[in-house]
C-alpha positions as CSV (number, residue, x, y, z in Angstrom):
1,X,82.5,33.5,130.1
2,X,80.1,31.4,127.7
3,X,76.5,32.1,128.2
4,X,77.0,35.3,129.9
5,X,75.3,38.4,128.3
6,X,77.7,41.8,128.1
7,X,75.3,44.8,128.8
8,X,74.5,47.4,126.5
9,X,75.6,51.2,127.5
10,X,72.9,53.5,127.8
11,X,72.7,55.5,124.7
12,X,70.6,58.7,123.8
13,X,67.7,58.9,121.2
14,X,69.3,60.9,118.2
15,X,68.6,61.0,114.8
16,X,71.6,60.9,113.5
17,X,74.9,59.1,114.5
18,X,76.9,61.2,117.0
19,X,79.8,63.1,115.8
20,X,82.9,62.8,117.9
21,X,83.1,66.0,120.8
22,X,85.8,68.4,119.9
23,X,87.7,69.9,122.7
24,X,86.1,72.2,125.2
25,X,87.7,75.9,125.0
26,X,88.7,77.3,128.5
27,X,86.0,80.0,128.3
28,X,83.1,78.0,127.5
29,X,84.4,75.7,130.2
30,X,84.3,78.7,132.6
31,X,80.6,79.2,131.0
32,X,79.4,75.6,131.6
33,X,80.6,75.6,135.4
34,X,78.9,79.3,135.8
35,X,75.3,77.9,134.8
36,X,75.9,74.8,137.0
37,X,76.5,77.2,139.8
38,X,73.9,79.1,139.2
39,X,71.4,76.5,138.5
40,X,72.8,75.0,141.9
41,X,72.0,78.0,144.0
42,X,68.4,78.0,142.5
43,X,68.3,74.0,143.6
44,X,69.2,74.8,147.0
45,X,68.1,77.9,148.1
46,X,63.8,78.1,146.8
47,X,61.5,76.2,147.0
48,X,59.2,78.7,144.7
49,X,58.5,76.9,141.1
50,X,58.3,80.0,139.3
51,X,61.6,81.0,140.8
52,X,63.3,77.9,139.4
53,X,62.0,77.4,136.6
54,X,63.3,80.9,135.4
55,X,66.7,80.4,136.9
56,X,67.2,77.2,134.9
57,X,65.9,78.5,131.7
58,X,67.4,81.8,131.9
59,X,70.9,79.6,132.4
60,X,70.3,77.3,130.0
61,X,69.5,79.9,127.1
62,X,72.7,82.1,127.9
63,X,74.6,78.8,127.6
64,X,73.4,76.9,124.8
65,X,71.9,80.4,122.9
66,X,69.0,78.8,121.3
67,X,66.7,81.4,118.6
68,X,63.3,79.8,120.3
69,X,63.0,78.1,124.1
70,X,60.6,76.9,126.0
71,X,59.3,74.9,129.5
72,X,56.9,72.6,129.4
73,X,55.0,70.7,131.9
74,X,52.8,67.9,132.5
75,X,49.0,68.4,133.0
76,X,48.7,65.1,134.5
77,X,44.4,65.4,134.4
78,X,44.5,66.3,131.0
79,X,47.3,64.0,129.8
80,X,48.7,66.9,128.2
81,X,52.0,69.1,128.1
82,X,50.9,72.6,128.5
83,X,53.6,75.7,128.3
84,X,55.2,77.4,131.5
85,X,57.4,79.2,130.2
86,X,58.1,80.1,126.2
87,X,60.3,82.8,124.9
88,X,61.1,83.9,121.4
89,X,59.5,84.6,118.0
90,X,55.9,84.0,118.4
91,X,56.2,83.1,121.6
92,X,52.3,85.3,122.6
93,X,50.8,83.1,120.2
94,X,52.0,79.4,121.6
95,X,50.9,80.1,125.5
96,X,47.6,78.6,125.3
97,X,48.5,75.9,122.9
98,X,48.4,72.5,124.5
99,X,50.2,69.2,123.1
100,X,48.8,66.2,123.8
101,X,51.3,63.1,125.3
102,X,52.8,61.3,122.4
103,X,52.4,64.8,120.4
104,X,54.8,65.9,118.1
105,X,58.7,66.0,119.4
106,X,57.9,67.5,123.0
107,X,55.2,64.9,123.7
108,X,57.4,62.1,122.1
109,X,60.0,63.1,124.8
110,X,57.5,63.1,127.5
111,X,56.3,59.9,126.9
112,X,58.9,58.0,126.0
113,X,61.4,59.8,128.7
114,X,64.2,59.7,126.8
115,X,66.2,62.8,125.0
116,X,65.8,64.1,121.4
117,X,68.3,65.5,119.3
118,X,66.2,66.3,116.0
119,X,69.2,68.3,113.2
120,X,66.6,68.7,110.7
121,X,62.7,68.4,111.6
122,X,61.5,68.2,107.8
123,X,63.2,64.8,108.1
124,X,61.3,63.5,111.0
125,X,57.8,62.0,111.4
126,X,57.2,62.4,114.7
127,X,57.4,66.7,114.5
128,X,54.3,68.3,114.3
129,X,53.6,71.0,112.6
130,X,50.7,72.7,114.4
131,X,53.1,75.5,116.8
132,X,54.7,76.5,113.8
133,X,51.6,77.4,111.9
134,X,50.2,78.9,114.8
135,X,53.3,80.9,115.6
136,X,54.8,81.5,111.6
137,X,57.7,80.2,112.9
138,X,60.4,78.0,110.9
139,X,61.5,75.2,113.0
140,X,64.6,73.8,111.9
141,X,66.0,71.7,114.4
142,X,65.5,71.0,118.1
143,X,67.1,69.2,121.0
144,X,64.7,68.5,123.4
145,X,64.6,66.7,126.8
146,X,62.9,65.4,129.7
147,X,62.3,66.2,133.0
148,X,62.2,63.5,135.2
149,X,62.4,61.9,138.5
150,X,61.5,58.9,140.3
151,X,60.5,57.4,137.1
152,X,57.9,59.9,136.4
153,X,58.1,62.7,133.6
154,X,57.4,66.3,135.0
155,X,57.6,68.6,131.8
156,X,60.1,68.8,129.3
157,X,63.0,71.8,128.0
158,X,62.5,72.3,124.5
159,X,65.4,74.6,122.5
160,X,64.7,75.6,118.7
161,X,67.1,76.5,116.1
162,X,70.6,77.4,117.6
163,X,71.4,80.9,117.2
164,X,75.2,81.0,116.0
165,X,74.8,77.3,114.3
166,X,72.5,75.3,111.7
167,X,72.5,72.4,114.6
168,X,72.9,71.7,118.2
169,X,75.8,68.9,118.6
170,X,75.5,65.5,120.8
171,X,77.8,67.6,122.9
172,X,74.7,70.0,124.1
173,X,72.0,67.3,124.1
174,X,74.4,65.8,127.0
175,X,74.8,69.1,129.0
176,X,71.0,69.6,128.4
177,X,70.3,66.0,129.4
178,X,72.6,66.5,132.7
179,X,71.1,70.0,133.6
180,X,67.4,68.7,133.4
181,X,68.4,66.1,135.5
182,X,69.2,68.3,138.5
183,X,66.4,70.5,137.5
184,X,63.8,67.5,137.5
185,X,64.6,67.0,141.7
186,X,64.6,71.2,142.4
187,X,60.9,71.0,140.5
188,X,59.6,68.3,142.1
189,X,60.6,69.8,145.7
190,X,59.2,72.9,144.8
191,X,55.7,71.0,143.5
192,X,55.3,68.9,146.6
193,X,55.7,72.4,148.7
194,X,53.4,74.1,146.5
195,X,51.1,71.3,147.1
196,X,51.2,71.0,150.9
197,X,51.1,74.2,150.7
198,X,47.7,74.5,148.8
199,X,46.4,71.6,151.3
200,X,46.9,74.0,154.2
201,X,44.7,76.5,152.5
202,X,42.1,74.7,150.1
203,X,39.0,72.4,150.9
204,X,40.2,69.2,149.3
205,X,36.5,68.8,147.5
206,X,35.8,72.0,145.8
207,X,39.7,73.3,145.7
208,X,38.4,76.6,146.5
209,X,39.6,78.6,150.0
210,X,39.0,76.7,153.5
211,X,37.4,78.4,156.4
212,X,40.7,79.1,158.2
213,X,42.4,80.7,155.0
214,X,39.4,82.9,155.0
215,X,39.4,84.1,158.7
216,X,42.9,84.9,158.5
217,X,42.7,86.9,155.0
218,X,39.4,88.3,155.8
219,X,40.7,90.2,159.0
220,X,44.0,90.8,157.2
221,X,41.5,93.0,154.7
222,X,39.6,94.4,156.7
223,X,42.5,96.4,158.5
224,X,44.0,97.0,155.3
225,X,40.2,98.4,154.0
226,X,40.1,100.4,158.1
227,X,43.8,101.9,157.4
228,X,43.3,102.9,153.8
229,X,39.6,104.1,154.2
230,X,38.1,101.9,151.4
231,X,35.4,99.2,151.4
232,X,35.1,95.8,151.1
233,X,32.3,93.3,150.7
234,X,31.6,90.2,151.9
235,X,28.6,87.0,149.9
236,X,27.4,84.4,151.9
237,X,25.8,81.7,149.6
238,X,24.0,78.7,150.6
239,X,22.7,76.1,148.1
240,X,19.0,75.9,148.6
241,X,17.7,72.7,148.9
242,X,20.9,70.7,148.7
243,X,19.7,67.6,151.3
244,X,17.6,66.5,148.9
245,X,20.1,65.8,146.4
246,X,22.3,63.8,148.9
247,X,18.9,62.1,150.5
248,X,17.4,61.3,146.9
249,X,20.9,60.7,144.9
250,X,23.4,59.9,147.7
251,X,26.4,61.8,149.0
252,X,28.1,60.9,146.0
253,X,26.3,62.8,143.3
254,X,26.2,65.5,146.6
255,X,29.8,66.1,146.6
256,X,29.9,66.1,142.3
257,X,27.1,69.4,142.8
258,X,29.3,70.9,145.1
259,X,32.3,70.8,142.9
260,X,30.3,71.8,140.3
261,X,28.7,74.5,142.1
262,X,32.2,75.8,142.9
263,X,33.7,75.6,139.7
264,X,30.5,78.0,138.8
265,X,31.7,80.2,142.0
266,X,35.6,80.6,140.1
267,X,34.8,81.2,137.0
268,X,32.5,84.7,137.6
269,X,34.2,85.9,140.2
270,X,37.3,88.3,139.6
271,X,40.8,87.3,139.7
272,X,41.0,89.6,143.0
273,X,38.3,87.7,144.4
274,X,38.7,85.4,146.9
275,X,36.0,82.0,147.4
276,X,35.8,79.5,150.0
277,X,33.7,76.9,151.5
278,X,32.3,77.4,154.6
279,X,31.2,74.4,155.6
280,X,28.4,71.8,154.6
281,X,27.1,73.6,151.3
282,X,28.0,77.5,152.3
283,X,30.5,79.7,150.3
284,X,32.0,82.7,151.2
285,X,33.0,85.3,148.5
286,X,35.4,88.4,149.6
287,X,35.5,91.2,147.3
288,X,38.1,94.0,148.1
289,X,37.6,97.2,147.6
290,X,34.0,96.9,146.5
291,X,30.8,98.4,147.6
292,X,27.8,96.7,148.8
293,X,25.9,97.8,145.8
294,X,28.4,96.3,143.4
295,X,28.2,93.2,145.2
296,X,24.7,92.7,145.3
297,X,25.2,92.9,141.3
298,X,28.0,90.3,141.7
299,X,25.7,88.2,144.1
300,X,22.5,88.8,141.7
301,X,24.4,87.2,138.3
302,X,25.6,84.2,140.2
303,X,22.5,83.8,141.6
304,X,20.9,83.5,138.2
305,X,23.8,81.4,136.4
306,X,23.2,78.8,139.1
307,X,20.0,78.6,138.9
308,X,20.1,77.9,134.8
309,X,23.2,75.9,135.7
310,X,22.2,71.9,135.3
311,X,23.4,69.6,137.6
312,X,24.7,65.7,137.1
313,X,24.4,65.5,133.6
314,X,26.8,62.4,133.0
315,X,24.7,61.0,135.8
316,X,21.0,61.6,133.7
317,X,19.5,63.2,136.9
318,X,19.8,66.8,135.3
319,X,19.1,68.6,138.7
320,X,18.7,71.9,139.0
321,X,19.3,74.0,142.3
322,X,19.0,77.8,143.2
323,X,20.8,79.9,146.1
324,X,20.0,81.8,148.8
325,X,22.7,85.0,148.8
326,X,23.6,87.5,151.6
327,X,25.6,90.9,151.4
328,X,27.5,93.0,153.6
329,X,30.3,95.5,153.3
330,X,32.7,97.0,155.6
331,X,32.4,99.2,157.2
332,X,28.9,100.5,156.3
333,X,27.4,97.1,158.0
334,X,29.6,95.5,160.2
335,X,32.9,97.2,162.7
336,X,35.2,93.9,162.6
337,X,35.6,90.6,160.8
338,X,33.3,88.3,163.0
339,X,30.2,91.3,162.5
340,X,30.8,91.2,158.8
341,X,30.5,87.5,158.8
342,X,27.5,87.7,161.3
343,X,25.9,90.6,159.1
344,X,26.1,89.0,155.3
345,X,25.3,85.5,157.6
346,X,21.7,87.1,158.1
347,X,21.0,88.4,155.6
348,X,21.7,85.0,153.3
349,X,18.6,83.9,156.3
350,X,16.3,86.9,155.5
351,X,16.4,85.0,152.0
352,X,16.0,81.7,153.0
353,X,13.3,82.9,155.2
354,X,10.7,85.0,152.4
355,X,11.3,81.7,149.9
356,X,14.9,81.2,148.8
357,X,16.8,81.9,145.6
358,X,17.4,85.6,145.9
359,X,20.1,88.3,147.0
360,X,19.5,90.8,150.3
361,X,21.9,93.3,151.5
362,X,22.5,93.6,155.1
């Protein structure tokens, strides 16, 4: 009909003009429906990321028998793709690297949400070099796609150098493209449960524990330290001072220190530590299987790192602020949760009491 506009098929980003697809062979056939199977089951039956995400690349390499692989996904805060999961030659090397949006043939993909086929990377632009030189790895080629849903990019599956060929075909960038598809909708499930999850658990302010995580998993420890005849120990922290900062600066700049003060909180304690806020501007540390004196020493450098620490810098106020820390163990101090509580409770007030900014022990 005149004036009518024919649309244009949908075509993927290659870099060079598909080849026409030879004929599947029975067994690879057979191989194709096993990984959709198997990707399926992971799709349906977890909602744990870590779970899926190995399902799907574990499927993916045994069908398409890349030399390098990897997962990556968004870090929407930073704007950056950051690796999940990476396996192959140099793989220890590349886990903390970090590719910004638009970088290189993985952040290409990411922004642009579209699938790369890349045959030769020396003939490409938009391949970066950096992993490579990092790793001493010779890219040759990659196919490379995305994962979304809902219009939004999650990550992206990255393959590198095909094992038993020079290339990957158009016929594996479309099997790629199709199983990241279904992949894309098991991920984001399994994020959104994570998160509610984390919601349940976390103060949404400082990220660190809630109250009602920390009743439950304090009692859970405290039997566990009763029945295996070990200690545990328990900080209370209480900024010193901290209504002045919300009466002179507003609640505003308050909430800020207390994000700040518990990003200062994670990053000294142990990984088998466990932090929470309290309530107001008191944080609870739980240390299993530690003794009161080795607290004290945990509570006495925290102490002083938050007192150096400076305070609402971008702001130009530069305050400083100092804490008031109490200490008690299990079961030297205290028979049952609630006393442990009650014990490290006061002696955080025998602190605040003889001047603030120090440590007691119960």
């Amino acid at each position: 009909m005149t004036g009518s506009k024919e649309k244009t098929p949908r075509k993927l980003t290659t870099a060079k003009p598909a080849k026409p697809a030879e004929p599947v062979e029975p067994a690879y056939r057979h191989l194709h429906l096993a990984t959709f199977n198997e990707i399926g089951k992971a799709l349906t039956s977890s909602l744990d990321l870590k779970e899926i995400l190995k399902v799907v690349m574990e499927n993916i390499s045994t069908l398409m028998q890349p030399k390098n692989w990897s997962l990556l996904l968004v870090d929407d805060d930073r704007d950056e793709l950051r690796f999940e999961i990476i396996v192959g030659e140099g793989a220890e090397k590349l886990k903390d690297l970090r590719l910004k949006i638009g970088e290189g043939i993985a952040g290409w993909v990411a922004r642009e949400k579209k699938p790369l086929l890349v045959p030769d990377v020396d003939k490409d632009p938009r391949f970066s070099r950096k992993g490579d030189e990092i790793s001493n790895f010779k890219t040759q080629s990659i196919i490379c796609v995305p994962l979304v849903t809902r219009g939004k990019c999650l990550g992206v599956i990255e393959l590198i150098n095909k094992v038993q060929h020079d290339n990957f075909s158009e016929d594996d960038l479309l099997l790629l493209t199709t199983l990241a598809d279904y992949s894309a909708i098991a991920i984001e499930n399994a994020m959104f449960f994570k998160k509610v999850e984390e919601l349940t658990i976390t103060d949404d302010l400082t990220k660190l524990y809630n109250s009602r995580f920390m009743h439950n998993r304090l009692e859970y420890e405290v039997e566990r330290a009763r029945r295996s005849e070990h200690q545990i120990s328990l900080v209370f922290m209480d900024l010193d001072h901290f209504k002045e900062i919300n009466d002179n600066f507003g609640h505003l700049c308050g909430s800020r220190v207390l994000k700040a003060a518990a990003k200062l909180i994670r990053d000294m304690i142990r990984s088998t530590d466990m932090a929470c806020r309290y309530g107001g501007d008191e944080f609870l540390i739980l240390m299993p299987e530690t003794a009161k004196d080795n607290a004290i020493l945990a509570a006495e450098k925290l102490r002083a790192a938050l007192k150096k620490h400076i305070f609402l810098t971008e702001e130009g106020i530069n305050a400083q602020l100092s804490g008031s820390f109490g200490v008690a163990s299990f079961p030297d101090d205290a028979s049952d949760k609630d006393d442990l509580i009650h014990k490290a409770d006061n002696a955080m007030y025998a602190v605040k009491n003889s001047g603030r900014n120090g440590v007691s022990g119960a």
